[in-house]
C-alpha positions in Angstrom: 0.0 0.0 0.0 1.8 3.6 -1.0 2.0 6.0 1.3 -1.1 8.5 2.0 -1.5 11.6 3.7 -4.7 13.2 4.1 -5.4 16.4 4.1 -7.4 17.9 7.4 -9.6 20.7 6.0 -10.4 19.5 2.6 -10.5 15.1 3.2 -8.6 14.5 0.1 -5.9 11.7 -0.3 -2.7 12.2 -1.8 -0.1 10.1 -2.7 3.4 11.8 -3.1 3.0 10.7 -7.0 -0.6 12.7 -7.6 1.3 15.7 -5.9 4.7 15.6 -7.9 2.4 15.3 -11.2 -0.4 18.3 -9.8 3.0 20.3 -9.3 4.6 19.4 -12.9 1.3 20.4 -14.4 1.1 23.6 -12.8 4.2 24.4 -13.9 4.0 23.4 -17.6 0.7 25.5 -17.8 2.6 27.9 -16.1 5.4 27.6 -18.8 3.3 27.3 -21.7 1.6 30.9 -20.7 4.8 32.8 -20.4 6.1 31.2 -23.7 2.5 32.1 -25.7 2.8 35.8 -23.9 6.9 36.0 -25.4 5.6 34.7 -29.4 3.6 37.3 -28.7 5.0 40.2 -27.8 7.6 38.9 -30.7 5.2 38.6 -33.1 4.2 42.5 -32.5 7.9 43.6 -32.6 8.5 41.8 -35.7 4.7 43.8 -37.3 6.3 47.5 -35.9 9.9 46.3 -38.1 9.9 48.0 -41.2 12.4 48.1 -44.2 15.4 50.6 -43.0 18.1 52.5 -45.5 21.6 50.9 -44.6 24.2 53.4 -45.0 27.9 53.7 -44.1 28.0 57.4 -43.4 31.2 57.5 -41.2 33.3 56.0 -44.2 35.3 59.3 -44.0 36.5 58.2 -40.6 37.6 55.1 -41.6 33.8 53.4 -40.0 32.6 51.1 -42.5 30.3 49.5 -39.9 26.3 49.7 -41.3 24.2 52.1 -39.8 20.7 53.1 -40.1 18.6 56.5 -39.3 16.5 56.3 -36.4 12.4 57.0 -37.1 12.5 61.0 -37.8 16.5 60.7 -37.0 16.3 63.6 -39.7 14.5 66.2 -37.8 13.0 67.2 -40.8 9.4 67.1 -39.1 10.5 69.0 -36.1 11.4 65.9 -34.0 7.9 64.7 -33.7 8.0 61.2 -31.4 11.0 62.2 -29.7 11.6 62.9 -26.3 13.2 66.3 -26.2 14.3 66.7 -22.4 16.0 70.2 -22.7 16.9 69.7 -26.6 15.8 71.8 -29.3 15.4 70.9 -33.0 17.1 73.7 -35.0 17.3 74.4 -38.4 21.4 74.2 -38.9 23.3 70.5 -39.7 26.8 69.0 -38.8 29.3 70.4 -40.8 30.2 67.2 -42.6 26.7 66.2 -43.6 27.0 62.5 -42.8 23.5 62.0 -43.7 23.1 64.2 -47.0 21.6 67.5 -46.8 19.7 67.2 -44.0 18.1 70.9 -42.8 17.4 70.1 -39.5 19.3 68.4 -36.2 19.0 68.7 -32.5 20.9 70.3 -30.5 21.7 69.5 -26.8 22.5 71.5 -24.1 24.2 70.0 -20.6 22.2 68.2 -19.1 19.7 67.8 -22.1 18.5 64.6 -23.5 17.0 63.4 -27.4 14.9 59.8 -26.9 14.0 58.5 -29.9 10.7 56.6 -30.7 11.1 52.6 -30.3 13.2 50.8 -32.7 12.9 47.3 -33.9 16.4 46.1 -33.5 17.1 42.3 -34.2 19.6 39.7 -35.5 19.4 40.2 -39.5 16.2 42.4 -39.3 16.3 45.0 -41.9 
């Protein structure tokens, strides 16, 4: 006869086996939640990646590394989804115009801070 322990408040029997498989269940379900929650939250990163311009625009420095432009990296619509803490967009560019003729850039101040918007950002995702 196995072993049985009963349970005072609710009269159930248990045998050490029912409980080991209750507990493995419980955590699979648990498992299989989180894992459905992570395809999805993939699944809506991968839906927000768009195609991205690759560019090398440090190849005067010797940085051949690929680069692309963050969403509104331009400025060209006044920094609209960014989080300008103490930054201003202003109508001037960098004097070596990495990025083409862009007519706008942000400028910080000490202490100021430019956030862009999310990025999709992944292995091969272009």
């Amino acid at each position: 006869m196995p072993f049985e322990r009963t349970l005072a408040m609710s009269g159930m029997t248990h045998t050490p086996r029912r409980s080991r498989l209750l507990h493995l269940l419980i955590g699979l379900c648990v498992l299989v939640a989180s894992l459905t929650g992570v395809a999805t939250a993939q699944a809506d990163e991968a839906g927000r990646c768009t195609a991205r311009v690759i560019e090398q625009p440090f190849g005067a420095w010797d940085d051949w590394a690929d680069y692309f432009l963050a969403p509104g990296g331009d400025f060209a619509d006044g920094g609209v989804g960014w989080d300008l803490a103490g930054a201003e967009v202003v109508a001037e560019n960098e004097p070596w115009h990495v990025h083409g003729d862009d007519v706008a850039a942000v400028r910080l101040e000490s202490g100021a801070s430019a956030t862009s918007p999310a990025i999709c950002v992944g292995v091969n995702v272009w």
